[in-house]
C-alpha positions in Angstrom: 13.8 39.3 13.1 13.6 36.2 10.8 17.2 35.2 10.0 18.6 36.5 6.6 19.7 34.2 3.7 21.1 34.9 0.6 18.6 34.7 -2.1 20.6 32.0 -4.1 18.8 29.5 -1.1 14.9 29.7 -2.4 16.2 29.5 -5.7 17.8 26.3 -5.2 15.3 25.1 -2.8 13.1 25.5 -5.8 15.4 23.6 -8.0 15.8 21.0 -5.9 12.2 21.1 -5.5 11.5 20.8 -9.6 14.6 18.2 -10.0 12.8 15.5 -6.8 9.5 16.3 -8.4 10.3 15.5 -12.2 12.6 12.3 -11.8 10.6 10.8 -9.3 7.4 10.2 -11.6 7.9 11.0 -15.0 8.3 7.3 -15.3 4.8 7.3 -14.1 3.3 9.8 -16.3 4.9 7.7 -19.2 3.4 4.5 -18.4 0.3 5.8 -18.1 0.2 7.6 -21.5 1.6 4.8 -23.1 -1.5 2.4 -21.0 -4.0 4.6 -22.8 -2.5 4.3 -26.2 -0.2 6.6 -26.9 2.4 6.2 -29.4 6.1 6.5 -28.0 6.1 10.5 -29.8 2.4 10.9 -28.4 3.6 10.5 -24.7 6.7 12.2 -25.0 4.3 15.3 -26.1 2.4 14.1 -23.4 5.3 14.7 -21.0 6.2 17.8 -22.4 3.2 19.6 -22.2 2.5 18.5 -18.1 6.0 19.7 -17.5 5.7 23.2 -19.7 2.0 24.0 -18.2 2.9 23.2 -14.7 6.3 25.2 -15.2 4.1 28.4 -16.7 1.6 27.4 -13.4 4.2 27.4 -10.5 5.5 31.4 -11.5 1.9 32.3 -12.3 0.7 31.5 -9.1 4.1 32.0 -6.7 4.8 35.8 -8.5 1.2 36.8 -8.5 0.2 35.8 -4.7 3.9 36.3 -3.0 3.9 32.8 -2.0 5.6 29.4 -2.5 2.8 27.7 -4.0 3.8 25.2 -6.9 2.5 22.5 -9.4 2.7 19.2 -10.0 1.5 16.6 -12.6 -1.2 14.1 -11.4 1.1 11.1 -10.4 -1.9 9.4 -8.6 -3.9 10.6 -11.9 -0.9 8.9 -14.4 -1.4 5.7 -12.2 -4.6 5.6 -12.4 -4.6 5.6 -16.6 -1.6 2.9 -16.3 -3.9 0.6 -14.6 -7.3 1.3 -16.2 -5.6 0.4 -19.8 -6.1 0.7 -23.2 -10.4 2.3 -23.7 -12.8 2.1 -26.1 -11.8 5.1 -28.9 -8.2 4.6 -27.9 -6.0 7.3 -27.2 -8.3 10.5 -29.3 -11.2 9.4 -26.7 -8.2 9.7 -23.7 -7.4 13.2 -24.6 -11.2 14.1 -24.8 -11.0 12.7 -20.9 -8.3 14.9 -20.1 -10.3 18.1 -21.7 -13.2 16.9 -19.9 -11.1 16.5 -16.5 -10.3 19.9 -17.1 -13.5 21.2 -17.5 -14.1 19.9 -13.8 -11.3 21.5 -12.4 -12.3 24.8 -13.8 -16.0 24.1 -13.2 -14.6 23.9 -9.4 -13.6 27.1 -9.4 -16.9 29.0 -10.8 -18.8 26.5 -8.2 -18.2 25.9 -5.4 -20.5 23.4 -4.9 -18.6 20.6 -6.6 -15.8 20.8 -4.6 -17.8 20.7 -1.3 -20.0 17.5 -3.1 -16.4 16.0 -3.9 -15.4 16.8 -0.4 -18.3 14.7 0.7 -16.7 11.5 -0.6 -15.7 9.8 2.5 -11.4 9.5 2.5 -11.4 6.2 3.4 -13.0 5.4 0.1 -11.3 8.1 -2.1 -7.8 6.7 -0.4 -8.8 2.8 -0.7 -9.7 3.2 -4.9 -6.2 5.0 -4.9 -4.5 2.4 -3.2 -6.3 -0.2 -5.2 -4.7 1.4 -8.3 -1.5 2.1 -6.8 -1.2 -1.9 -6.2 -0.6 -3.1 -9.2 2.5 -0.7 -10.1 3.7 -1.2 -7.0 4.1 -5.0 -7.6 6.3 -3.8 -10.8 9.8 -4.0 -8.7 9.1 -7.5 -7.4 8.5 -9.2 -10.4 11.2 -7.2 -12.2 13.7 -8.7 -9.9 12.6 -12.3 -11.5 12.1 -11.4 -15.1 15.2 -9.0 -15.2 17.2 -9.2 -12.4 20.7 -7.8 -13.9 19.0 -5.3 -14.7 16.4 -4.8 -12.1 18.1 -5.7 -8.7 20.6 -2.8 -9.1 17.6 -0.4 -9.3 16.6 -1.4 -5.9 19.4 -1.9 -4.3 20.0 1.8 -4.9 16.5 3.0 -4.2 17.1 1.0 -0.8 20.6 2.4 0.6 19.3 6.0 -0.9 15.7 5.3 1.3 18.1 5.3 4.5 20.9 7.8 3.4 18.7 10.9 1.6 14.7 9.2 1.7 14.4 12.3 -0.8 16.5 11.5 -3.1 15.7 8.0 -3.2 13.8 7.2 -6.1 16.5 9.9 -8.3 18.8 8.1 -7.6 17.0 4.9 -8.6 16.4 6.6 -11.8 20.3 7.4 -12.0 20.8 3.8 -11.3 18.3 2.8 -14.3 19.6 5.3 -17.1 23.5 3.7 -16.1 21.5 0.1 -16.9 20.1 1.2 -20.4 23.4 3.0 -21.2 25.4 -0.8 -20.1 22.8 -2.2 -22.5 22.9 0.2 -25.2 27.2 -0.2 -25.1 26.8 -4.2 -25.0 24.4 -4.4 -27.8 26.1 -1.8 -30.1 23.0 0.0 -30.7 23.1 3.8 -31.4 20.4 6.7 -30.5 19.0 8.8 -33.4 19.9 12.9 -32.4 16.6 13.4 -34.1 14.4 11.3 -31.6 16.3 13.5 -28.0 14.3 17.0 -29.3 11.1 17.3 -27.9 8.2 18.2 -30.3 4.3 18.3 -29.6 2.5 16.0 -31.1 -1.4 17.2 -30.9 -4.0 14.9 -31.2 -8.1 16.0 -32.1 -10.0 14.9 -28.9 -13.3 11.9 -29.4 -16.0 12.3 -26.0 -17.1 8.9 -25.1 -19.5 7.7 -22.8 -16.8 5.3 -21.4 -13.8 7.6 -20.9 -15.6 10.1 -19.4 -17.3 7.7 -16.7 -14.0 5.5 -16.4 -11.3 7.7 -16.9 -12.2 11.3 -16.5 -14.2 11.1 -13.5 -12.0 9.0 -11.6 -9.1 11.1 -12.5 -10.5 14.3 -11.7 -11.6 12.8 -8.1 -7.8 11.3 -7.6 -6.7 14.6 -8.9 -8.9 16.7 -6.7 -8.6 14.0 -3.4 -5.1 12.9 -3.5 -3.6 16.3 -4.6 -5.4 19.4 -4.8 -6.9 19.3 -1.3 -3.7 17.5 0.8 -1.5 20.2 -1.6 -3.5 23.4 0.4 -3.2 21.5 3.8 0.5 21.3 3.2 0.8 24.9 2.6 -1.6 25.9 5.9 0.5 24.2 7.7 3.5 26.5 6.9 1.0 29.2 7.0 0.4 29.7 3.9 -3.8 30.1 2.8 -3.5 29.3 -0.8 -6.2 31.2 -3.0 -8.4 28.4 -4.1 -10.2 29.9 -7.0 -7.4 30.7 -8.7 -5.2 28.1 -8.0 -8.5 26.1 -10.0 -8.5 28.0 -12.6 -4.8 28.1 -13.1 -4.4 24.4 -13.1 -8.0 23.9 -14.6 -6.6 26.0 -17.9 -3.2 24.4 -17.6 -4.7 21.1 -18.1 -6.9 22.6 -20.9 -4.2 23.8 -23.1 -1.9 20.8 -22.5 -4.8 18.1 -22.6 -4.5 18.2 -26.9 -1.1 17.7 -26.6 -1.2 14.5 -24.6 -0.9 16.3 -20.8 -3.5 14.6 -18.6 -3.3 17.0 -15.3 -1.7 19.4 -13.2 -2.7 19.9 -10.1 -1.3 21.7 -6.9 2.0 20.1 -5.4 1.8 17.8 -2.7 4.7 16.0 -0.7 7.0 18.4 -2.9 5.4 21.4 -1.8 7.3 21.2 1.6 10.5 21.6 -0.1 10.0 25.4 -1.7 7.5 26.0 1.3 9.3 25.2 4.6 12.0 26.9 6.8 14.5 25.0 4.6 14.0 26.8 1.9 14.4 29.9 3.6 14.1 31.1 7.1 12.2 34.2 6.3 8.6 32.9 4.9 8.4 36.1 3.3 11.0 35.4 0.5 10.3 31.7 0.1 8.0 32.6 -3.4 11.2 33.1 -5.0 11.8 28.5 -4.2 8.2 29.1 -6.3 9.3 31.0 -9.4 12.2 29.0 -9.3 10.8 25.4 -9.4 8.5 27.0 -12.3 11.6 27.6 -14.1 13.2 24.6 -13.4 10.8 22.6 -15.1 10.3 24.4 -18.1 13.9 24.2 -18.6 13.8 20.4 -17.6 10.6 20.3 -20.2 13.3 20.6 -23.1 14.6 17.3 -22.3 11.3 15.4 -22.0 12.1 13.9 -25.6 15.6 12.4 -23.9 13.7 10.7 -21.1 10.9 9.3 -22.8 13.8 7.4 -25.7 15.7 6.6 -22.0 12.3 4.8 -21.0 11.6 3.6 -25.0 15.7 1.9 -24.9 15.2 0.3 -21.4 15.6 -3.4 -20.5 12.7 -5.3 -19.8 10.9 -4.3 -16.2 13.8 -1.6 -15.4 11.7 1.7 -15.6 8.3 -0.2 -14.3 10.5 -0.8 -11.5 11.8 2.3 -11.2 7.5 3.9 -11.7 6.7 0.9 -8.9 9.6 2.7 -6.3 8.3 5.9 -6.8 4.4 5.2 -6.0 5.6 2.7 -2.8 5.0 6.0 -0.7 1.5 7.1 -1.8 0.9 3.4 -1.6 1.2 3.4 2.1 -0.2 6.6 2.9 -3.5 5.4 0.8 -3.7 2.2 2.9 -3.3 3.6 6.3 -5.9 6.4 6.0 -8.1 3.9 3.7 -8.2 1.1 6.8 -7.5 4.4 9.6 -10.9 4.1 10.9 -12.3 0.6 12.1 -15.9 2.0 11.0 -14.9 2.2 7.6 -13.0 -0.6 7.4 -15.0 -3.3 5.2 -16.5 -0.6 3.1 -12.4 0.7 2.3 -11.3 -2.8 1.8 -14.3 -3.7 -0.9 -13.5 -0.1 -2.6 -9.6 -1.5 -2.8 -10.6 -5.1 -3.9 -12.1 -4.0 -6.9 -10.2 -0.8 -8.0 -7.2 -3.7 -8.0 -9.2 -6.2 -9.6 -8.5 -3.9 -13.0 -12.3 -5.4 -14.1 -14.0 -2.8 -16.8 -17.7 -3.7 -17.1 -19.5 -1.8 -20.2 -15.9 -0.1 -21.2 -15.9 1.7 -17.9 -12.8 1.4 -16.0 -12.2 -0.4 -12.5 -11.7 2.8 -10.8 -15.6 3.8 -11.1 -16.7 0.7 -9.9 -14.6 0.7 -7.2 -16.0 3.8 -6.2 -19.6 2.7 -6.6 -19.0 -0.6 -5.1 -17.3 1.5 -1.9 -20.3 4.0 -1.6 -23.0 1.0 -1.9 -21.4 -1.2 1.1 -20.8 2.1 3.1 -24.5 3.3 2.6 -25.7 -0.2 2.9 -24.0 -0.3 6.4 -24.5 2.5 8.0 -28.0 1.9 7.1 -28.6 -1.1 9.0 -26.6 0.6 12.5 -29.2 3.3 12.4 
């Protein structure tokens, strides 16, 4: 008999889970908004609506199926729009990539097909565009600590005794360590916050299809999306022996993405590295009851949704190169991960490297973003290759 805990321990594995998940990227999901043109109340909608629709996802899914499946934003996704920029139509033609991006997810789940053709793209090149557009965030911290270093050095410093004490809790507490810089700042220059600004409000914006956004930005986002979360998110859970439902888990994230996509959300997607917390032993010895760390997360965030409006003025008030800093930390991780299974297999070496040379060159050639030509440029070496060791 599986050993018996009280039910207080999925629900605050599930808070925990929600809490880790929310302050380690927001930052992220902000910088990317802002990248494709948002205005400091569009982004903060943004944020909003990827934090309410993944909070409405994670009980959908975890009280419907009995298990502790949850839902994340697209951090690799919000990355990728902070490095592909500002786009032709500005931020009306982004949102039409993010309806479009949800189209494709849904469009996954009625057929099958494009999942198994997007399965098809080797990982090594799906990992190596990733890493190439992790890069440049990642560089954020380094040059922080020259052009800010009051204010950037105690960030990292944090983030580094926290990486050895609590790796979890690392980046949250980097975050902690930024919103005690901007408050230090805020005291010193006598400046006060408007009430008004802290409530969150959605800010809804009529979508514009373009030719460019939907080859450079919703394309490459729904592949990040689909590589770098959806399909590691169901290994996780098999691997606490949970077989997520993949239809619906589509469709619920597909729709989630639909409905928040107007309101500035880019993507949801199924959960990750935070999946482990609501899904393992920790959470609760008896797998049976570990949905409950899933309804709970779900709650979590809508409740951590109300205060979206308060972190995006914490990011608008910050010093110079704090919260890029702070965005940089959190995507150090992925960063890795992308480079060792980009450069894993010797075969696909030159092919991966190519595919990460140009995704962080941060070219656009005919208003298509870097990201797409990385992809192409990947797939022609690989092809090219393999084609002459026949």
């Amino acid at each position: 008999m599986p050993e018996t805990a009280p039910l207080s321990r999925p629900i605050l594995a599930g808070v925990v889970t929600a809490l880790v998940g929310f302050t380690s990227s927001f930052a992220v999901v902000l910088a990317g908004l802002d990248a494709m043109g948002a205005t400091a109340a569009e982004a903060a909608s943004g944020l909003l609506a990827v934090t309410v629709t993944m909070g409405i996802a994670c009980v959908v899914l975890a009280w419907r199926y009995r298990m502790p499946i949850t839902v994340a934003w697209s951090t690799p996704g919000a990355a990728l729009l902070a490095s592909t920029g500002a786009i032709e139509g500005g931020w009306p033609a982004a949102v039409g990539a993010f309806l479009v991006t949800a189209a494709l997810i849904l469009l996954t789940a009625l057929w099958p097909a494009l999942g198994a053709l997007i399965a098809r793209i080797p990982p090594s090149i799906a990992q190596a565009m990733l890493a190439g557009v992790l890069l440049p965030l990642c560089l954020a911290p380094i040059t922080g600590v020259v052009a800010n270093p009051w204010g950037v050095v105690p960030v990292v410093l944090t983030w580094l005794v926290f990486a050895r004490l609590a790796p979890r809790w690392a980046v949250p507490f980097a975050f902690l360590a930024a919103a005690a810089v901007v408050a230090v700042t805020l005291v010193a220059e006598g400046d006060a916050v408007d009430p008004a600004v802290l409530l969150p409000r959605v800010e809804l914006t009529a979508p514009v299809f373009t030719v460019g956004a939907l080859v450079g930005v919703a394309l490459p986002l729904f592949i990040v999306t689909m590589a770098s979360q959806n399909v590691p998110g169901i290994a996780i859970m098999r691997s606490f022996g949970y077989e997520v439902p993949w239809r619906p888990a589509m469709l619920v994230t597909g729709l989630g993405t639909a409905l928040g996509a107007t309101a500035g959300g880019h993507a949801i997607n199924l959960a990750a590295i935070s999946a482990a917390l609501a899904a393992s032993p920790d959470a609760d010895p008896d797998a049976r009851r570990r949905w409950v760390a899933g309804v709970s997360t779900g709650v979590s965030y809508l409740v951590l949704g109300g205060f979206s409006a308060a972190f995006a003025t914490l990011v608008v008030l910050a010093p110079e190169a704090v919260i890029p800093a702070v965005a940089g930390l959190a995507l150090f991780a992925a960063f890795g991960s992308a480079v060792q299974q980009a450069i894993d297999d010797p075969g696909e070496r030159l092919p991966a490297v190519v595919t990460f040379l140009v995704a962080a060159s941060g070219i656009a050639v005919l208003g298509v973003s870097a990201a797409f030509w990385a992809l192409v440029a990947g797939l022609l070496v690989r092809t090219v290759l393999h084609a002459f060791h026949r």
